[in-house]
VMD Tcl script that builds the backbone (N, CA, C; Angstrom):
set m [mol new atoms 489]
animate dup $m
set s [atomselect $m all]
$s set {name element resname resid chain x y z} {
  {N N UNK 1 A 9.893 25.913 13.137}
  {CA C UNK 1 A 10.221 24.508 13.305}
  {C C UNK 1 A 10.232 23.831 11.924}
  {N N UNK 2 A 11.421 23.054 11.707}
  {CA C UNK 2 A 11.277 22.324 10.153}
  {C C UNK 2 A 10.417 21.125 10.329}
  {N N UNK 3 A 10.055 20.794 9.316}
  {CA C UNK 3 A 9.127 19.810 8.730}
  {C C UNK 3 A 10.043 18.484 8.768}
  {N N UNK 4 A 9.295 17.608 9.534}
  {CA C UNK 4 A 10.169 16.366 9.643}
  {C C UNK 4 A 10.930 15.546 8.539}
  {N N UNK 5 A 10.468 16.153 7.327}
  {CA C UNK 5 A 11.897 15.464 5.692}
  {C C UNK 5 A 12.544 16.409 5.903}
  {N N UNK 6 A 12.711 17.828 6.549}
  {CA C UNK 6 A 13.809 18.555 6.456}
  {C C UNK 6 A 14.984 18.112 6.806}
  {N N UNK 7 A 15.057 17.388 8.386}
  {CA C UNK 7 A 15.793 17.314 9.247}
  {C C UNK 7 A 16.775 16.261 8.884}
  {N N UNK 8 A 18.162 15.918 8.694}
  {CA C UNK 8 A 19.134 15.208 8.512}
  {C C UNK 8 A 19.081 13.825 8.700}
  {N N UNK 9 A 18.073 13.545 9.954}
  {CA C UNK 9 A 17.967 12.347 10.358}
  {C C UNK 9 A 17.040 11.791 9.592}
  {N N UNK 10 A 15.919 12.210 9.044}
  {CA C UNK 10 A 14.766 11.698 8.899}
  {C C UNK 10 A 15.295 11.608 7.299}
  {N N UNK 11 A 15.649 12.472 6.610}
  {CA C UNK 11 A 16.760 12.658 5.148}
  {C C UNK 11 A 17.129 10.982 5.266}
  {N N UNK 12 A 18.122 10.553 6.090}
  {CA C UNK 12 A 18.186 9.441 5.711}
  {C C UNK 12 A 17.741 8.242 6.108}
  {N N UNK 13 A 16.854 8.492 7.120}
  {CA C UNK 13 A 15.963 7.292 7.195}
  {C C UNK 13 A 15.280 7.087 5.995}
  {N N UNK 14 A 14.662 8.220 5.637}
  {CA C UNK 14 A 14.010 8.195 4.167}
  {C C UNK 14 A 14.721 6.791 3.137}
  {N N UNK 15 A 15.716 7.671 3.186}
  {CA C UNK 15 A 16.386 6.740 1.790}
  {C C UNK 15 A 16.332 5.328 2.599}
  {N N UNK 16 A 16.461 5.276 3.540}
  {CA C UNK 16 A 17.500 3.897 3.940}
  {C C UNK 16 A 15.417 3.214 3.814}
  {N N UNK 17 A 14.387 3.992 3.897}
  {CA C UNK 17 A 12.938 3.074 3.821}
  {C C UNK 17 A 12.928 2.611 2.227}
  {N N UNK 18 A 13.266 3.708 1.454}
  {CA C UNK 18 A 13.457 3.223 -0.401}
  {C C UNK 18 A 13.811 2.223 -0.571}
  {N N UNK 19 A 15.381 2.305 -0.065}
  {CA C UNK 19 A 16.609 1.507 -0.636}
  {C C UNK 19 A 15.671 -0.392 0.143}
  {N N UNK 20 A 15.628 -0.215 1.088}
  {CA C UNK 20 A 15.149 -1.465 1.729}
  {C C UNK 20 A 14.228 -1.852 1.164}
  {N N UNK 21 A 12.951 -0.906 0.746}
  {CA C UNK 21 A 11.814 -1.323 -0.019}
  {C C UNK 21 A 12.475 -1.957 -1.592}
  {N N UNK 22 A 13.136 -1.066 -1.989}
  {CA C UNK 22 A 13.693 -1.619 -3.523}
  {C C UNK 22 A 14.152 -2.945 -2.953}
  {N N UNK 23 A 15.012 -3.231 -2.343}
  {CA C UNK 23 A 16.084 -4.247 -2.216}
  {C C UNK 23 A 15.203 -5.774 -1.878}
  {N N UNK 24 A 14.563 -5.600 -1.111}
  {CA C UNK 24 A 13.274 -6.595 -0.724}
  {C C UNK 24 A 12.333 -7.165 -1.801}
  {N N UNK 25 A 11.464 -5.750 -2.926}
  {CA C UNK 25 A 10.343 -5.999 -3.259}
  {C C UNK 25 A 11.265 -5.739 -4.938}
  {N N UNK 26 A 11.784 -5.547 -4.795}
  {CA C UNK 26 A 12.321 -5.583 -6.214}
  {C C UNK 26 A 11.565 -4.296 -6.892}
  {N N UNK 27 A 11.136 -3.698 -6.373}
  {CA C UNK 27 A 10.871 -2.289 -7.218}
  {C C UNK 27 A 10.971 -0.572 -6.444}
  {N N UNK 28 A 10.643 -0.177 -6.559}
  {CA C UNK 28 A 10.755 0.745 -5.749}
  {C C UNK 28 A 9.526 1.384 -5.267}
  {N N UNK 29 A 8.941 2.467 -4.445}
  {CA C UNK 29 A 8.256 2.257 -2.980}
  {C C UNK 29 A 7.530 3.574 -3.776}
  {N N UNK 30 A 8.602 4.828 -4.501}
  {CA C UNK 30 A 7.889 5.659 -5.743}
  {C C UNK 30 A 7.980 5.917 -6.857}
  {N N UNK 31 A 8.003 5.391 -7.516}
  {CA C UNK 31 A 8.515 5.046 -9.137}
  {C C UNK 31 A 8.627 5.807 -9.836}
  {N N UNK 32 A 8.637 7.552 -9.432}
  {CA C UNK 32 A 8.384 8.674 -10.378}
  {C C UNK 32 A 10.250 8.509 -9.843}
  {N N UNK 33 A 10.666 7.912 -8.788}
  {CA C UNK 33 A 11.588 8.331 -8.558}
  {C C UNK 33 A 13.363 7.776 -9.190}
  {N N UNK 34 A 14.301 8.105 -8.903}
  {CA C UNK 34 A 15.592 7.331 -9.887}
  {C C UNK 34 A 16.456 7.798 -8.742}
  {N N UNK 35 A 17.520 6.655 -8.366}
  {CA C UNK 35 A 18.727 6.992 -7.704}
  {C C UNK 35 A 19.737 7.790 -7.726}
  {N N UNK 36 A 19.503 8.429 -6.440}
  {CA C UNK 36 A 20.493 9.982 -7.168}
  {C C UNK 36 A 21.888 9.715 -7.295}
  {N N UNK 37 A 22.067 10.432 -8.274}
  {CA C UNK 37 A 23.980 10.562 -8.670}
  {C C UNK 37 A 24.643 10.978 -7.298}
  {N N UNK 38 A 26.121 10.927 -7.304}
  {CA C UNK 38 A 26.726 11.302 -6.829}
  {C C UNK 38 A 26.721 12.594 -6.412}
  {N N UNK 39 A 26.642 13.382 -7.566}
  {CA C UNK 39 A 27.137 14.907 -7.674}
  {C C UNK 39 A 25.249 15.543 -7.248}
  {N N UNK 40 A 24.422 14.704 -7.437}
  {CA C UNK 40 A 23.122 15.336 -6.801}
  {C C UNK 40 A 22.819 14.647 -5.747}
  {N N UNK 41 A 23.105 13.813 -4.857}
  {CA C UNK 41 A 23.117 13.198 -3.850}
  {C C UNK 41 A 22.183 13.980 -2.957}
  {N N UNK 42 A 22.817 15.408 -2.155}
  {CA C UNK 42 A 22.352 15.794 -1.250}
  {C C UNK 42 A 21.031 16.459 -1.740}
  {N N UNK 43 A 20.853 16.860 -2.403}
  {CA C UNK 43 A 19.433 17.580 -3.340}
  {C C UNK 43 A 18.308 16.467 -3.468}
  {N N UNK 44 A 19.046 15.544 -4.041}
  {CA C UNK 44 A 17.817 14.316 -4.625}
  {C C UNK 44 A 17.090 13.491 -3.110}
  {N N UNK 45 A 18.360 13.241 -2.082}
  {CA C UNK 45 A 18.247 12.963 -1.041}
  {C C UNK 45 A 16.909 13.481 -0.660}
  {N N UNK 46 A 17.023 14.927 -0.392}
  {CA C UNK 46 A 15.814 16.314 0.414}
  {C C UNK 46 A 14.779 15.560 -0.644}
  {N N UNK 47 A 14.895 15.593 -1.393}
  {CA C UNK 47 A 13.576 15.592 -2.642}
  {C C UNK 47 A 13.072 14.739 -2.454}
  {N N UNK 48 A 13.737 13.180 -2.301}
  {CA C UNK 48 A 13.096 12.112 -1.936}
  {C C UNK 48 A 12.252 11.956 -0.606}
  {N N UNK 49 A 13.141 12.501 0.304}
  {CA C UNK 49 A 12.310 12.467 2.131}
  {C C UNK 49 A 11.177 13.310 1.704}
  {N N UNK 50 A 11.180 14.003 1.390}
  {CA C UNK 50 A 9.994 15.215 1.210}
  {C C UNK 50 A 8.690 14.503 0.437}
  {N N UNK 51 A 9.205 13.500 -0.992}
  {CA C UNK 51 A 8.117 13.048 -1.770}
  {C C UNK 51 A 7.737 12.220 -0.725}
  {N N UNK 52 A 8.332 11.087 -0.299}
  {CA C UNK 52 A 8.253 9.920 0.684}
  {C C UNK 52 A 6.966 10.599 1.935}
  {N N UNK 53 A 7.462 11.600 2.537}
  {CA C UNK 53 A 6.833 12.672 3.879}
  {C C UNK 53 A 5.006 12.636 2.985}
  {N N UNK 54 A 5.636 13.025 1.795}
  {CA C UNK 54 A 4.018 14.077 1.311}
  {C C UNK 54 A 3.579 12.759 0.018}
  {N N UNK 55 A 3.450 11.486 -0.149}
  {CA C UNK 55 A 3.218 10.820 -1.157}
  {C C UNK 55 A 1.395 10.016 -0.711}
  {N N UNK 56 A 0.551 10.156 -1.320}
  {CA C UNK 56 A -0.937 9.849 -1.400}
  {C C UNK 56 A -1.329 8.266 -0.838}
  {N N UNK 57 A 0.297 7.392 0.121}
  {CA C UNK 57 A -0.238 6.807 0.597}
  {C C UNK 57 A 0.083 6.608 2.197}
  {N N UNK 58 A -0.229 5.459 3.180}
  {CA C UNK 58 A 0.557 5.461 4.259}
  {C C UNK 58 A 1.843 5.134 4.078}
  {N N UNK 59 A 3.197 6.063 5.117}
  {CA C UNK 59 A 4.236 4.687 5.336}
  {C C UNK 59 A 4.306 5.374 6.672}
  {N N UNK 60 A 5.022 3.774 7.381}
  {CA C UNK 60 A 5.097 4.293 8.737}
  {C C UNK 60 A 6.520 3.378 8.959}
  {N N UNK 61 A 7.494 3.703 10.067}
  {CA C UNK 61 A 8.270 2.832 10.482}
  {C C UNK 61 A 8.550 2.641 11.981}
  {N N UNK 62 A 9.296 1.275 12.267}
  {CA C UNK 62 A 9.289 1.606 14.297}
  {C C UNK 62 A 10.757 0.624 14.087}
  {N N UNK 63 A 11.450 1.198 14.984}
  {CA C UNK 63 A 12.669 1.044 15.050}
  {C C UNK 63 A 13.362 -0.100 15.619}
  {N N UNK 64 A 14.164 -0.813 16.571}
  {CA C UNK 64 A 14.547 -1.918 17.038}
  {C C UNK 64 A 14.362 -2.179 18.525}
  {N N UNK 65 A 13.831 -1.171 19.416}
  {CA C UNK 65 A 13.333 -1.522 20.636}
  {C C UNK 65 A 13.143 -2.693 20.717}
  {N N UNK 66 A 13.118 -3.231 22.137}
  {CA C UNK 66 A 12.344 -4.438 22.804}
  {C C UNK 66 A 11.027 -4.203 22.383}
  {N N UNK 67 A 10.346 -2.729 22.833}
  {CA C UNK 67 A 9.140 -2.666 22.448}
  {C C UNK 67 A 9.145 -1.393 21.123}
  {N N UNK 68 A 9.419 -2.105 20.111}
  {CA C UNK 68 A 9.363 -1.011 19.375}
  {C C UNK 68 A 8.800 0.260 19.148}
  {N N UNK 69 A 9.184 1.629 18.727}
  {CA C UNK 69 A 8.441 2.927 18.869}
  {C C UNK 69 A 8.654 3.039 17.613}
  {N N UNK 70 A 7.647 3.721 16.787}
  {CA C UNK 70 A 7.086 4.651 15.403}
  {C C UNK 70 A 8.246 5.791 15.290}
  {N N UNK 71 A 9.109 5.487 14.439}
  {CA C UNK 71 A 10.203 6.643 14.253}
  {C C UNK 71 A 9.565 7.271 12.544}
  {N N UNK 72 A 9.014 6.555 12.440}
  {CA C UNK 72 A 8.273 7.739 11.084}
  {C C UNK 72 A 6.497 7.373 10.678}
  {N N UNK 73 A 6.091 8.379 10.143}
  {CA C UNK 73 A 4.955 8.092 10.117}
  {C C UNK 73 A 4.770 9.513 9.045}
  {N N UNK 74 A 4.614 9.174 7.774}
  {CA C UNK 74 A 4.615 10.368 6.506}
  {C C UNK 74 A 3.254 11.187 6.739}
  {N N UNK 75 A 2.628 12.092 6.252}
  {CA C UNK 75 A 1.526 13.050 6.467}
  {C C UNK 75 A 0.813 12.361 6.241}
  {N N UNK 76 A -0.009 11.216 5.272}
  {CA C UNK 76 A -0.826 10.538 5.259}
  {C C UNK 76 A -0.807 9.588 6.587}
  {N N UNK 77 A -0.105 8.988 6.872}
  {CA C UNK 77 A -0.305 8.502 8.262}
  {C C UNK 77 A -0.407 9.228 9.291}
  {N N UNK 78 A -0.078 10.024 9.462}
  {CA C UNK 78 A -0.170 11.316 10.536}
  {C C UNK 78 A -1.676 11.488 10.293}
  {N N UNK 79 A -1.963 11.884 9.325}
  {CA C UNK 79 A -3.455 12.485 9.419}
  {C C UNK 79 A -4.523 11.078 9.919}
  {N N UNK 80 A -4.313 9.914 9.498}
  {CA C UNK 80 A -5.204 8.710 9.796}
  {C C UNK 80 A -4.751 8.392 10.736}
  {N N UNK 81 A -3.839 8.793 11.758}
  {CA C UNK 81 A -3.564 8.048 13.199}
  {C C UNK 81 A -4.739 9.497 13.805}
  {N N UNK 82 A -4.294 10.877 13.338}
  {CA C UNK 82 A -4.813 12.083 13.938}
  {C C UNK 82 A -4.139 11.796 14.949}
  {N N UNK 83 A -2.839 12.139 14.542}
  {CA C UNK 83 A -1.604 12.393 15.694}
  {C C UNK 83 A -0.957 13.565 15.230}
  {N N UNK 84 A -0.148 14.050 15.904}
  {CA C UNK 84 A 0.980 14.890 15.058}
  {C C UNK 84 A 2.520 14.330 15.604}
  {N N UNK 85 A 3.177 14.868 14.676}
  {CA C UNK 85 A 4.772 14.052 14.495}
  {C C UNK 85 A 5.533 13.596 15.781}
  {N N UNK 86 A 5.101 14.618 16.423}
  {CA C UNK 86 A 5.844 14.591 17.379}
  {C C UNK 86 A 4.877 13.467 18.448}
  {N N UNK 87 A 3.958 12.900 18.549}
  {CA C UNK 87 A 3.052 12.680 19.250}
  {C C UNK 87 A 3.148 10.986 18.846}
  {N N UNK 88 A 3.371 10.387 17.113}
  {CA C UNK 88 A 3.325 9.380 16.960}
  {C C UNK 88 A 4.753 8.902 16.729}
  {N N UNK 89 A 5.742 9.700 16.740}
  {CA C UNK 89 A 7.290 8.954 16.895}
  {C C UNK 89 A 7.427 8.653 18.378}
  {N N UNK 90 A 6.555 8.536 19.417}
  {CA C UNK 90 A 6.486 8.243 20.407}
  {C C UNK 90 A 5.434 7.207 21.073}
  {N N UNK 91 A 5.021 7.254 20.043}
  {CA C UNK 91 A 3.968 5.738 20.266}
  {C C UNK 91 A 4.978 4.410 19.970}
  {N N UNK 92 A 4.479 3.505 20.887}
  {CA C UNK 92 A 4.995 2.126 20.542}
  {C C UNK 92 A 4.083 1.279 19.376}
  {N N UNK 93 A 4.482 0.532 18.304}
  {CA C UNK 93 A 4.215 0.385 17.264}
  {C C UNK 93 A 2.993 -0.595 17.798}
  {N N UNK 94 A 3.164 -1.597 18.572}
  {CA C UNK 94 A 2.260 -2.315 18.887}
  {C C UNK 94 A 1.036 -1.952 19.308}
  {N N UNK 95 A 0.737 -0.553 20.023}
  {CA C UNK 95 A -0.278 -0.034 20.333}
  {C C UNK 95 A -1.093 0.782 18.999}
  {N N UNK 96 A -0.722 0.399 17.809}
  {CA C UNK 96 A -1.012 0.390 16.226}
  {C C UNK 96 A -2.156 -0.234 16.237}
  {N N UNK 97 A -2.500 -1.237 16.684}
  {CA C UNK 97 A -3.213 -2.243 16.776}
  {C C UNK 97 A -4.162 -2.610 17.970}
  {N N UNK 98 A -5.334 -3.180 17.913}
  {CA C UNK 98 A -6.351 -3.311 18.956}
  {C C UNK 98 A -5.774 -4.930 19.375}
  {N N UNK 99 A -6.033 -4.428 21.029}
  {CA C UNK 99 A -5.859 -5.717 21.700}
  {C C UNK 99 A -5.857 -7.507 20.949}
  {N N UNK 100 A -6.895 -7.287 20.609}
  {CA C UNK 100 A -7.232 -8.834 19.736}
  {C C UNK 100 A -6.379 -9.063 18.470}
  {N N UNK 101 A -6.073 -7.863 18.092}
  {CA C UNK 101 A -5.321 -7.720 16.480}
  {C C UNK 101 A -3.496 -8.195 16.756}
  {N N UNK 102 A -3.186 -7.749 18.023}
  {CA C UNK 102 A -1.912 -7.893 18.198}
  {C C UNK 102 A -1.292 -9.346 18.131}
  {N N UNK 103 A -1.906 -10.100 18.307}
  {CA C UNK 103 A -1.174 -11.549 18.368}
  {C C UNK 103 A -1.014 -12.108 16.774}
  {N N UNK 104 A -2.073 -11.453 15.893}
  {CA C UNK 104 A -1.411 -11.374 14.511}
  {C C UNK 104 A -0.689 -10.761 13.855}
  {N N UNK 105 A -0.971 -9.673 14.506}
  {CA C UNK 105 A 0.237 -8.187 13.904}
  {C C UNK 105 A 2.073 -9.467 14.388}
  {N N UNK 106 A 1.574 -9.488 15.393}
  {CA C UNK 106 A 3.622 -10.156 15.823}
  {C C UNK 106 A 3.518 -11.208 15.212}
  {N N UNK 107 A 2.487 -12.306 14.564}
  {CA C UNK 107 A 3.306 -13.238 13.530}
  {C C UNK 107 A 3.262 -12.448 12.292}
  {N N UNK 108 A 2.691 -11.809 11.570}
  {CA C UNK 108 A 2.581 -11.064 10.264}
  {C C UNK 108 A 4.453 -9.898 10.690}
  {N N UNK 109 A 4.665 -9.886 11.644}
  {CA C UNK 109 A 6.345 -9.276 11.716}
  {C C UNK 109 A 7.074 -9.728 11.670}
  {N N UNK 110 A 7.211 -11.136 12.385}
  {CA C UNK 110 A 7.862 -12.339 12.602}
  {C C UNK 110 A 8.064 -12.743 10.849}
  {N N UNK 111 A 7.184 -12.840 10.373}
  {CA C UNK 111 A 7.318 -13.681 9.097}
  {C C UNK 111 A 8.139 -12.479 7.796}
  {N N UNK 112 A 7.627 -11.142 8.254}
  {CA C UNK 112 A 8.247 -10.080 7.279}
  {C C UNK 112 A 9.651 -9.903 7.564}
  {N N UNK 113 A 10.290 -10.077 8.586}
  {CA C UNK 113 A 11.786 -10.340 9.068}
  {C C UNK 113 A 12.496 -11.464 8.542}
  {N N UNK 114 A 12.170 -12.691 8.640}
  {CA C UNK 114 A 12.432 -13.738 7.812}
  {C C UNK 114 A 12.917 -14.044 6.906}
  {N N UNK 115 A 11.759 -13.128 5.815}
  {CA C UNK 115 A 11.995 -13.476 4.304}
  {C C UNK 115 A 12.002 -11.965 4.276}
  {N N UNK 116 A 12.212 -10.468 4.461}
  {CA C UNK 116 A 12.654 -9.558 4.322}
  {C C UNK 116 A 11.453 -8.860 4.153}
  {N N UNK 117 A 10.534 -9.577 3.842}
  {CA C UNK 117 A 9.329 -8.571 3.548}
  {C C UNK 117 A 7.852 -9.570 3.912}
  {N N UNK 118 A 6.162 -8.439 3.633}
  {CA C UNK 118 A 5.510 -9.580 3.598}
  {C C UNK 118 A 4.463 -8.729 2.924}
  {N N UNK 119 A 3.341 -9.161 2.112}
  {CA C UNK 119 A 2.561 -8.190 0.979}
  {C C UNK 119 A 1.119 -8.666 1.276}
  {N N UNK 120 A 0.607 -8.146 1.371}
  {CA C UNK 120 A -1.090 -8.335 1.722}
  {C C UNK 120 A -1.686 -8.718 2.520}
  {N N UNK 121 A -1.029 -7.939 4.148}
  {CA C UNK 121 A -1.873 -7.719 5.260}
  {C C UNK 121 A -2.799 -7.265 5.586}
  {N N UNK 122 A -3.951 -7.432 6.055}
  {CA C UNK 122 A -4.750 -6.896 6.616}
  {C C UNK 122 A -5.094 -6.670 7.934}
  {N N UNK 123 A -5.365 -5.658 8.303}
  {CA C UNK 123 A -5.414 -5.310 9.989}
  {C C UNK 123 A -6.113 -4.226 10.233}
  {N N UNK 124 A -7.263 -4.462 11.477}
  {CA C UNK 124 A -7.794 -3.440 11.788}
  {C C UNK 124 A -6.931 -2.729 12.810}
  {N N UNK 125 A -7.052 -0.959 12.276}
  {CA C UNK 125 A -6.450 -0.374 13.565}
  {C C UNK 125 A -7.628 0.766 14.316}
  {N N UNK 126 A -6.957 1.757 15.218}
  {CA C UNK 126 A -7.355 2.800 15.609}
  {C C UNK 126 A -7.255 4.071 15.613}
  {N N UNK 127 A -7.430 4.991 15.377}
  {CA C UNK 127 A -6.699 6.293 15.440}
  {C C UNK 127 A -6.444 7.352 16.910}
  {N N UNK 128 A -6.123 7.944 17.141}
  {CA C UNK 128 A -6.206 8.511 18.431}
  {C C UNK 128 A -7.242 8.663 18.840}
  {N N UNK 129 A -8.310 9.329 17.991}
  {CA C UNK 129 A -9.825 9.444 18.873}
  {C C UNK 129 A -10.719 8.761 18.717}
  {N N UNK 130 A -10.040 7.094 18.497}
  {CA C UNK 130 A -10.753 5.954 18.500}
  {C C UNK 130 A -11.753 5.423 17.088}
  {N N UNK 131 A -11.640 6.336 16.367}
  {CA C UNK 131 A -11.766 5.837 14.819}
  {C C UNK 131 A -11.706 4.517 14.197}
  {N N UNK 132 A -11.992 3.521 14.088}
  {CA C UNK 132 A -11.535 1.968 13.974}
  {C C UNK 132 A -11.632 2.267 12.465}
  {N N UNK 133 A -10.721 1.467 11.782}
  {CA C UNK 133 A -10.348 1.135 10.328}
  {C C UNK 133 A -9.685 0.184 10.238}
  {N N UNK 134 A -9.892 -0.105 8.751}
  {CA C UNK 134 A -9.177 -1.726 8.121}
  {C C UNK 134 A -8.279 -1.219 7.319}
  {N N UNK 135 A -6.991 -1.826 7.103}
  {CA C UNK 135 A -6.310 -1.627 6.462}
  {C C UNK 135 A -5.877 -2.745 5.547}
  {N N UNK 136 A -5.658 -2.642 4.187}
  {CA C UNK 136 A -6.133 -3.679 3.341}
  {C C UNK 136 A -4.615 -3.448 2.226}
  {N N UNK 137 A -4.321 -4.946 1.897}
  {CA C UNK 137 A -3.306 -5.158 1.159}
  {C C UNK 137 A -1.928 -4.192 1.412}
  {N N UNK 138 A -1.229 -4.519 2.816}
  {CA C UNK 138 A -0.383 -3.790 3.527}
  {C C UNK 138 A 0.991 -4.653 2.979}
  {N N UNK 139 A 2.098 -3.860 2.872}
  {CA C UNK 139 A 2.947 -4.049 2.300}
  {C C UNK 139 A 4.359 -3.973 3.618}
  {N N UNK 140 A 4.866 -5.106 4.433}
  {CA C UNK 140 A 6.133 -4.554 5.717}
  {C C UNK 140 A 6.935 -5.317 5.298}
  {N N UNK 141 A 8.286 -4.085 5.589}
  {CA C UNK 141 A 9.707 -5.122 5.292}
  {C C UNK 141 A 10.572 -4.378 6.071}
  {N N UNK 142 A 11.678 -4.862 5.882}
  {CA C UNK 142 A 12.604 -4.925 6.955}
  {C C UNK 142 A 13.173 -3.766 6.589}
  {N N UNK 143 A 14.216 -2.934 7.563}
  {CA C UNK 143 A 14.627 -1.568 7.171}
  {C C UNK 143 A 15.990 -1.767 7.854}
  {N N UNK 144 A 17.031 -1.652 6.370}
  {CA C UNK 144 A 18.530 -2.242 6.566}
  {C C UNK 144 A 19.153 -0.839 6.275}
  {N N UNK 145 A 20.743 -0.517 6.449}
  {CA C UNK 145 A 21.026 0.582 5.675}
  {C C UNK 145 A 21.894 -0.238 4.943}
  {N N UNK 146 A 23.130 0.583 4.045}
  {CA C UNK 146 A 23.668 -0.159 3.105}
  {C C UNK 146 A 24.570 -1.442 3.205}
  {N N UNK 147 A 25.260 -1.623 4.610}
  {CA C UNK 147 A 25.828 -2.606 4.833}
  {C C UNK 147 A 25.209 -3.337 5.577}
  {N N UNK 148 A 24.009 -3.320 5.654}
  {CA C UNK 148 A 23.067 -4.459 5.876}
  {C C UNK 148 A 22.789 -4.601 7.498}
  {N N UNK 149 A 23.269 -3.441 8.570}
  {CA C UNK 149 A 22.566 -3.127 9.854}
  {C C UNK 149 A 20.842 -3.056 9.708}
  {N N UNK 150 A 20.546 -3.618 10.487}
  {CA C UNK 150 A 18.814 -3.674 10.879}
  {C C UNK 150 A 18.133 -2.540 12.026}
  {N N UNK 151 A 17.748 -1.992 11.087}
  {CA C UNK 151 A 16.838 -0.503 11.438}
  {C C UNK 151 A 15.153 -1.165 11.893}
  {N N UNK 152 A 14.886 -1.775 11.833}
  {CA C UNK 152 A 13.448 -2.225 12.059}
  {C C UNK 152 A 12.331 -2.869 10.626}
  {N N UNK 153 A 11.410 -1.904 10.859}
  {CA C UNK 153 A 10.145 -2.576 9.669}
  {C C UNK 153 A 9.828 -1.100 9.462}
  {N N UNK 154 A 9.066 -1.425 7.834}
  {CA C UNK 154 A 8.050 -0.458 7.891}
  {C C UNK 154 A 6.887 -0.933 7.165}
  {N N UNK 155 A 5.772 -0.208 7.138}
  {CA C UNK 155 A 4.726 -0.490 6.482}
  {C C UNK 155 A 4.356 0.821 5.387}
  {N N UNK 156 A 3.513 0.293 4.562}
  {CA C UNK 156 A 2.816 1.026 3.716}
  {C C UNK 156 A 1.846 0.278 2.936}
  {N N UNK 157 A 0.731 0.979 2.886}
  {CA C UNK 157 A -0.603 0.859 2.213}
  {C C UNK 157 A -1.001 1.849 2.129}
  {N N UNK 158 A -2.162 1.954 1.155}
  {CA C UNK 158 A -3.233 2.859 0.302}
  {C C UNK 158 A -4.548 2.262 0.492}
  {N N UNK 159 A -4.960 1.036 0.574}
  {CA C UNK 159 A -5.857 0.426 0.605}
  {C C UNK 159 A -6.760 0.292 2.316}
  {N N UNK 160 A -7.475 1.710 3.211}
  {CA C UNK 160 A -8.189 1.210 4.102}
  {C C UNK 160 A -9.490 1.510 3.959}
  {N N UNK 161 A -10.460 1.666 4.847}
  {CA C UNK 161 A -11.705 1.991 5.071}
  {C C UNK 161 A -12.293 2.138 6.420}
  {N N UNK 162 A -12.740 2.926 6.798}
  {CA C UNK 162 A -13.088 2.894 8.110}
  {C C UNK 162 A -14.889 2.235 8.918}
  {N N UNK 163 A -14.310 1.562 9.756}
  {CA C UNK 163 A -15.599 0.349 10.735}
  {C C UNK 163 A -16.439 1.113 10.995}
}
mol reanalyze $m
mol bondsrecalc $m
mol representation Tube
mol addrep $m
C-alpha cells in the first residue's frame, strides 16, 4: 500500500496546502522549500507532498462538506490524533474539538475564511484514546487551487502540550 504523499491526489492537495499557505501568509508553510520549474514539476511536486506528509510539525486539512471531513492529516498529526490515515480522513473536522471548544473553533473558521487566514489560535483538543491537549499559536487558512476554487481550511501548529 503507498504512503499517502505517494498517491496523485494527495501530490496535489499538497501543493494546492503550500501555494494557499504562501498566497495568504505571505511566506511559505517550508522554507527549505522553492517552486518547482516546469521541467521538474512532477519530481519537486512528490518531494514536496512527502516533506509536507513527514515535516516536525502538525498540518491537517477538511474539505467543503456541510459537515466538513479531515482530507489530510501529515504523520505528525496522525501520530497526536493516534489515528491512522485511513481512520482520520474520515473524521469530521468538528469532532477535532471537545464539545465546549466547538462554538469557538466555528468563529475562529468563520473569521479565517474572511480574511483568508487566521494566526494564533488556541484550542484544546482530543486524541482518539482521549488524551486532552492544547494547542497553541495555530496557524488556518483557506485552501484555494490556482484559479481560486475553494478546497476548504487547513491548520498547522508546532506549539501543544498535553492536560
Amino acid at each position: 500500500m503507498p504512503q499517502p504523499w505517494e498517491t496523485e491526489a494527495i501530490i496535489h492537495h499538497s501543493q494546492r496546502l503550500l501555494d494557499s499557505f504562501r498566497h495568504y501568509l505571505g511566506r511559505p508553510l517550508l522554507p527549505e522549500l522553492e517552486p518547482a520549474t516546469q521541467t521538474q514539476a512532477s519530481t519537486n511536486l512528490k518531494a514536496q507532498a512527502k516533506q509536507l506528509f513527514e515535516a516536525p510539525f502538525i498540518v491537517v486539512s477538511h474539505g467543503t462538506e456541510a459537515d466538513p471531513i479531515f482530507n489530510y492529516g501529515n504523520a505528525q498529526a496522525l501520530a497526536l490524533w493516534e489515528l491512522s490515515w485511513e481512520a482520520f480522513t474520515q473524521l469530521p473536522s468538528r469532532k477535532s474539538a471537545q464539545g465546549a471548544e466547538r462554538p469557538e473553533r466555528a468563529d475562529m473558521l468563520v473569521q479565517a475564511k474572511a480574511q483568508g487566514y487566521f494566526e494564533g489560535y488556541v484550542g484544546d483538543r482530543a486524541s482518539s484514546s482521549g488524551k486532552r491537549f492544547r494547542m497553541e499559536n495555530g496557524i488556518i487558512w483557506t485552501v484555494v487551487d490556482t484559479t481560486g476554487d475553494h478546497y476548504g481550511q487547513a491548520a498547522t501548529f508546532s506549539q501543544y502540550h498535553f492536560l
